[in-house]
N, C-alpha and C positions, 0 to 999 in steps of 0.2 A: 451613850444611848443613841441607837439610829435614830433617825427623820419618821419613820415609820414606826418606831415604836413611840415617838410621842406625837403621833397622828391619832386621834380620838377616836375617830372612823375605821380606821387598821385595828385598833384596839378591841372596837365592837365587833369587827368583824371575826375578828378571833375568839373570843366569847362566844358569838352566834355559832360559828364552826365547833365548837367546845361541847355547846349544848346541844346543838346536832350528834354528836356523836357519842352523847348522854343517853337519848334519844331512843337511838336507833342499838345502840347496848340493850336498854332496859326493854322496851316498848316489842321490842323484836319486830314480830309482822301483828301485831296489833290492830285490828279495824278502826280507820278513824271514824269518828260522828259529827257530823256538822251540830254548830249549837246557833242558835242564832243572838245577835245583839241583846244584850238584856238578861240572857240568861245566867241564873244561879247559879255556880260549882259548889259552893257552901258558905255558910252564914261562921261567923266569929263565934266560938265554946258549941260550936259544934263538934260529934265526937268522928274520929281522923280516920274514916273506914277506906279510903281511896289517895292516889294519886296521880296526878294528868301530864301529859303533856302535850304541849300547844305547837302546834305543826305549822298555822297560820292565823293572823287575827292576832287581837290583842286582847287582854283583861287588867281590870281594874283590881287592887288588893289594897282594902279598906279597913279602917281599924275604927270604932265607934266608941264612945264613952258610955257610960251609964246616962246620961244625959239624954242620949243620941248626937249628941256632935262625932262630926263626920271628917279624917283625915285620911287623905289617899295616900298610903304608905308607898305604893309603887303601883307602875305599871309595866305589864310583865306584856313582852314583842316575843313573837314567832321564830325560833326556835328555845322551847323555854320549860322547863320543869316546876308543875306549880303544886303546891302540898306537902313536901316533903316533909317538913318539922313535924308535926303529926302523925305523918304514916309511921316515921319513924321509932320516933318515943312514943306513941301509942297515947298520947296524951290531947286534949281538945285543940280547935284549930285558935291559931292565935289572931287569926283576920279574917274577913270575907271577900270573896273572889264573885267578880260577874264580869262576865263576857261584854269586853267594851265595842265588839263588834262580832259582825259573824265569823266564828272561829273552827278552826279542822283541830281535832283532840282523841287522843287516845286515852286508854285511862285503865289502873292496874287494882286491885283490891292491896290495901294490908300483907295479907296475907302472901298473896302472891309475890309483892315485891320483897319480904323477907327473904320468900323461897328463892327467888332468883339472887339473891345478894348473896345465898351461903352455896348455890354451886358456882358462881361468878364473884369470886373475891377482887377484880380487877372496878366491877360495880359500884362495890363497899370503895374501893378508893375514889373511881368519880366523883362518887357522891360525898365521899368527906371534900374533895376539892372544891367542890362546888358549893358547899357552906362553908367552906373557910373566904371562898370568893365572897359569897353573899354578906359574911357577918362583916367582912373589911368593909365594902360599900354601906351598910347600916352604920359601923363604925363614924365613915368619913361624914356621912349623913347628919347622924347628933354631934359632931365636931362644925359642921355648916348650921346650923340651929342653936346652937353655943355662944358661935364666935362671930356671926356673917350676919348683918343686915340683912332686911327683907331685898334691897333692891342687891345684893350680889346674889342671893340665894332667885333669884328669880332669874338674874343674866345667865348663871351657871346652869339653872334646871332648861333655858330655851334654850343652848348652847347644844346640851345633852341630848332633847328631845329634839333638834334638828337634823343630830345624826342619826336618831336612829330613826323618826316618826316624818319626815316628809315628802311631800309628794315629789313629781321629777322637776316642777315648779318652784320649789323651796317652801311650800303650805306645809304648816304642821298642824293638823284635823285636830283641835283642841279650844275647849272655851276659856273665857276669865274667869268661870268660877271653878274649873278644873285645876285651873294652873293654880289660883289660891287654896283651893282644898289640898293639892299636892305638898302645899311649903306650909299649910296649915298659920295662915294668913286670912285678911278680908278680902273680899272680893272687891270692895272698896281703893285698897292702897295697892292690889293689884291695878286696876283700872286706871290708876292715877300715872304708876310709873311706864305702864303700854300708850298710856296718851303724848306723857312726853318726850318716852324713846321715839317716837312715831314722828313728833315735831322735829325731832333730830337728825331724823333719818337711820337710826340704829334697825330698825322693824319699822314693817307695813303689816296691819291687821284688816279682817274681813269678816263677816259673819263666822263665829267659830273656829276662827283659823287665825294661828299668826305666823310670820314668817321672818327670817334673821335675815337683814338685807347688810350689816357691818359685824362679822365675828369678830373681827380683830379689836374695833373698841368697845364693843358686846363684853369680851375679854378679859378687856382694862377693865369694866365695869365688877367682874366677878369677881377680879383680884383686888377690889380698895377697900 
């Protein structure tokens, strides 16, 4: 294996090129629409009339209990196909999706993405690749949630979101009770283990923001 290929950054960055070109397949010249922060793409057993994709911005995809307890199953970065399981199978959405900032989006009916998937059979193969990508990542997910303590499962989720999520300062725009909704944890035993990497020197935090100041023993920390 090259150096590049197990560069985490190279990695994303190939994926981000991927789904660009997902994209720019499906969407054709599609009008984007700005959505602003906050806003709905749709709610969880909602029925799957539509499908998006995200140009820039990010969104939140959430999965709630009958309770209302609330788990951030992921968050979905700019270049990014969001709905697909639904449009697909024709069956209710299985999360909800809101725009975790102001977002540029395109966006296809049902129907219409059928229609283009049966004169574009190269489509239909993106698109299986790209949930065969997605179900591996859910896979390695519940195998982290399994077998991984909260403090690896936390080194490894700010590892991740450094590469993809921060600023040219090294800030990754995220709070402590985001980052515990994420690993579906307390905002509590988050709070605990950000104070002591902080004494450490692994991260420095700030209002809403934390940032990786040691990946390599960040690292060690995901692997123990």
């Amino acid at each position: 294996m090259s150096s590049l290929d197990q560069d985490p950054k190279h990695t994303l960055a190939k994926f981000a090129h991927y789904d660009r070109d997902l994209l720019d397949r499906m969407f054709g010249d599609a009008k984007p629409e700005k959505y602003a922060a906050g806003r709905l793409l749709f709610l969880q057993d909602d029925p799957s009339d539509r499908v998006y994709g995200l140009l820039a911005g990010s969104v939140e995809i959430s999965i709630f209990s009958a309770e209302g307890d609330k788990l951030v199953a992921n968050l979905q970065f700019s270049p990014s196909l969001i709905g697909e399981i639904g449009v697909l199978d024709g069956g209710l959405r299985t999360a909800t999706a809101i725009c975790r900032s102001e977002c540029s989006i395109v966006s296809l009916s049902r129907k219409q993405v059928l229609d283009r998937i049966d004169r574009d059979p190269l489509l239909g193969r993106a698109l299986i690749d790209l949930l065969c990508k997605r179900l591996r990542w859910i896979s390695e997910e519940l195998g982290d949630h399994t077998f991984l303590g909260i403090e690896a499962r936390l080194a490894k989720r700010l590892l991740h979101l450094s590469g993809l999520l921060s600023d040219a300062a090294g800030w990754i725009a995220i709070s402590q009770s985001e980052l515990a909704q994420t690993l579906g944890a307390t905002r509590e035993s988050v709070n605990k283990l950000l104070n002591d990497w902080r004494g450490r020197g692994l991260i420095a935090t700030k209002r809403g923001h934390v940032k990786v100041n040691d990946p390599t023993r960040l690292q060690r920390v995901s692997s123990e």
